[in-house]
Steps between C-alpha positions, in 0.01 A plus 500: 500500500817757588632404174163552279478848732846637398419352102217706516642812610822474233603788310576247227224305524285833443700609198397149340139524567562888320654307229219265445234724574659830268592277223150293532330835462666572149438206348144494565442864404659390188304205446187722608590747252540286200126355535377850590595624137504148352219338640272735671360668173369138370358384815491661831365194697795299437759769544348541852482155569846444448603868671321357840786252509767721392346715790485243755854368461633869556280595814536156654814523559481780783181323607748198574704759670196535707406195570787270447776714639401656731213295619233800513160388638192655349174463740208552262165656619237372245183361485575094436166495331588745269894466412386169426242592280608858331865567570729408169178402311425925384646803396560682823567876617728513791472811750758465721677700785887633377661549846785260474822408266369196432157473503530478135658147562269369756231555168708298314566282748165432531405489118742252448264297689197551327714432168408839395858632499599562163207751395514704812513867360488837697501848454853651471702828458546536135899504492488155669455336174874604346677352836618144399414259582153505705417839269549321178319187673189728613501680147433167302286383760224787430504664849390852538766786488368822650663870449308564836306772264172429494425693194725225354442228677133441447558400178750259581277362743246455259708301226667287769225424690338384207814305383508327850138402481563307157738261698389122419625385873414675816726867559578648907507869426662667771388886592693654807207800576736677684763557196812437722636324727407667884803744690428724760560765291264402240235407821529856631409660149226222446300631839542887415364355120180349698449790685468738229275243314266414789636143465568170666775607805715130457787421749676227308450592147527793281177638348377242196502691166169407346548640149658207347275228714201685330617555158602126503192365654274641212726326259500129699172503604330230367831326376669458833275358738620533854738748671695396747597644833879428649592626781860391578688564863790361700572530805661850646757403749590197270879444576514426108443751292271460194740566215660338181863562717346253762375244297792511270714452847278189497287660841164391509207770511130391605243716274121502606295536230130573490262492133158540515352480156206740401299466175526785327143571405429562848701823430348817468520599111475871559891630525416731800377188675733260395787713628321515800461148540900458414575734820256283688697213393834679659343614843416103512819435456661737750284340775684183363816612537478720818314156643846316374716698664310538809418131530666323270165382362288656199183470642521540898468871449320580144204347539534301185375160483790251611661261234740232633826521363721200318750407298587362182759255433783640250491422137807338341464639243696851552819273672550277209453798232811683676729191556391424131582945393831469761632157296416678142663842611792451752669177284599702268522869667736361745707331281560793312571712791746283675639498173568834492582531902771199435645616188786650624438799296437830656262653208284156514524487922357881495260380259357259710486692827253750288278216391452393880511863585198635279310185610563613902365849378205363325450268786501797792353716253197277423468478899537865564168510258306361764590687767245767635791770566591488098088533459399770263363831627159470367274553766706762669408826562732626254339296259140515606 
């Protein structure tokens, strides 16, 4: 156990799952983009049949980190009833709290499950899509790039939405309300928002924008059955913290995760209303949460009706798809490399130390993505 502990936690052994991961990435996107000109334009069902596995074999790999690696539990809060009946059987639109680095993860993590992995889809900041590899990955894979203009946007929304709804296989589309991820800062200029607006005063989340849940719901409606409502915590004084740096350190997180799925024709169709309704939703949710913290329990203090929590076993799926990416990629990456390191030439030695170099950077970089202190400023009173 010492020994697996120190393997995990091995600068080396992190540079190799950078390797695999990095170099994964590119050949995907350029498998992804051959079909997209190639095969898309004859027939879009079977380019997005095949891009759901070209999908899946890219994300799995940090849902292995998640549940392989690092051994991250994930205590679901669902209806049995229902997740046997509904959940990866429909198209689905996610509304989900955006308070932690990795709560991103913890959807995947939990989509893997429901084998609905490879055509989850979000909305995202427009200049995602030229980052490679996950931009290139979410460009091909039809998710929704915002230029957090609405005068632009809605039109985007429109044409995507309607792309997403043409999907032959169930599609998770994943709104965060609150447009990024929660900071004190962000919290403080949230509250003086609410104030102005006669809205909602929340204590855990930042004031739901209800533009793009509105403009998006007219589009869905009657195409997307069910929304549904996740409200992910974990716990505050957790002596792990619940970041990508943990569970690459191989340090086990425990995510509690609550969905309640609501039909959507039991929401108001009149925008006023239905934004009301969305802020609701979010005062619901802040009883949640404040009830977490408090108790350590969803329900104890929120009055919402109790659902007993459990736990699904891990797929295999995700571990043998990156032993499978780390034999394809690191056989012959490494062999070039300590090629280069061992050649006894200085030019081909300095060579080498770049390669592993720019995959550390991309590594940390891809990392430092996640965290909430490199979050953007929207939602800051500068940028209110």
């Amino acid at each position: 156990m010492l020994y697996i502990n120190i393997l995990k936690q091995s600068t080396i052994v992190h540079l190799c799952f950078a390797i695999s991961y990095f170099t994964s990435g590119l050949l995907l996107s350029c498998v992804q983009a051959i079909l997209y000109f190639g095969l898309k334009p004859c027939s879009k069902t079977l380019y997005r049949k095949i891009n759901y596995y070209l999908a899946y074999s890219f994300y799995s790999q940090l849902v292995f980190m998640s549940e392989w690696w690092s051994g991250t539990k994930l205590s679901l809060y669902i209806k049995k009833d229902e997740y046997d009946k509904f959940y990866g059987k429909e198209h689905g639109y996610l509304i989900m709290n955006h308070s932690y680095e990795v709560d991103w993860l913890m959807g995947w993590h939990f989509c893997d499950g429901i084998q609905v992995l490879g055509n989850c889809k979000a909305y995202a900041k427009k200049s995602i899509q030229y980052m490679p590899p996950i931009g290139w990955m979410w460009k091909f894979s039809e998710f929704v790039f915002l230029e957090r203009s609405f005068d632009k946007d809605k039109d985007i929304i429109k044409t995507q939405i309607s792309e997403i709804c043409d999907y032959p296989d169930p599609v998770w589309l994943l709104l965060t309300p609150e447009g990024t991820r929660f900071t004190q800062t962000k919290h403080e200029a949230s509250i003086k928002f609410a104030k102005e607006k006669n809205l909602p005063l929340l204590k855990h989340h930042l004031t739901p924008r209800t533009r793009g849940f509105t403009t998006s719901l007219q589009y869905f409606r009657g195409k997307i059955p069910a929304i549904y409502n996740i409200q992910l915590a974990f716990e505050r004084n957790s002596k792990v913290p619940p970041t990508l740096t943990s569970m690459l350190f191989g340090k086990p997180v425990h995510a509690h995760m609550y969905i309640e799925r609501i039909p959507v024709d039991t929401i108001p169709e009149d925008e006023a209303e239905a934004a009301k309704w969305l802020h609701d939703v979010f005062v619901t949710k802040d009883k949640m949460q404040d009830s977490f913290f408090n108790t350590g329990d969803f329900f104890v203090e929120s009055g919402v009706e109790r659902v007993e929590p459990f736990q699904r076993p891990n797929r295999i799926y995700s571990l043998l798809n990156t032993m499978g990416w780390a034999v394809v990629t690191l056989t012959p990456m490494l062999y070039y490399l300590l090629g280069l390191l061992f050649s006894g030439k200085l030019l081909y030695f300095s060579i080498g130390v770049t390669i592993l170099a720019a995959f550390y950077i991309l590594l940390q970089k891809s990392i430092g993505m996640s965290k909430i202190s490199q979050g953007s400023s929207y939602g800051t009173e500068k940028n209110k």
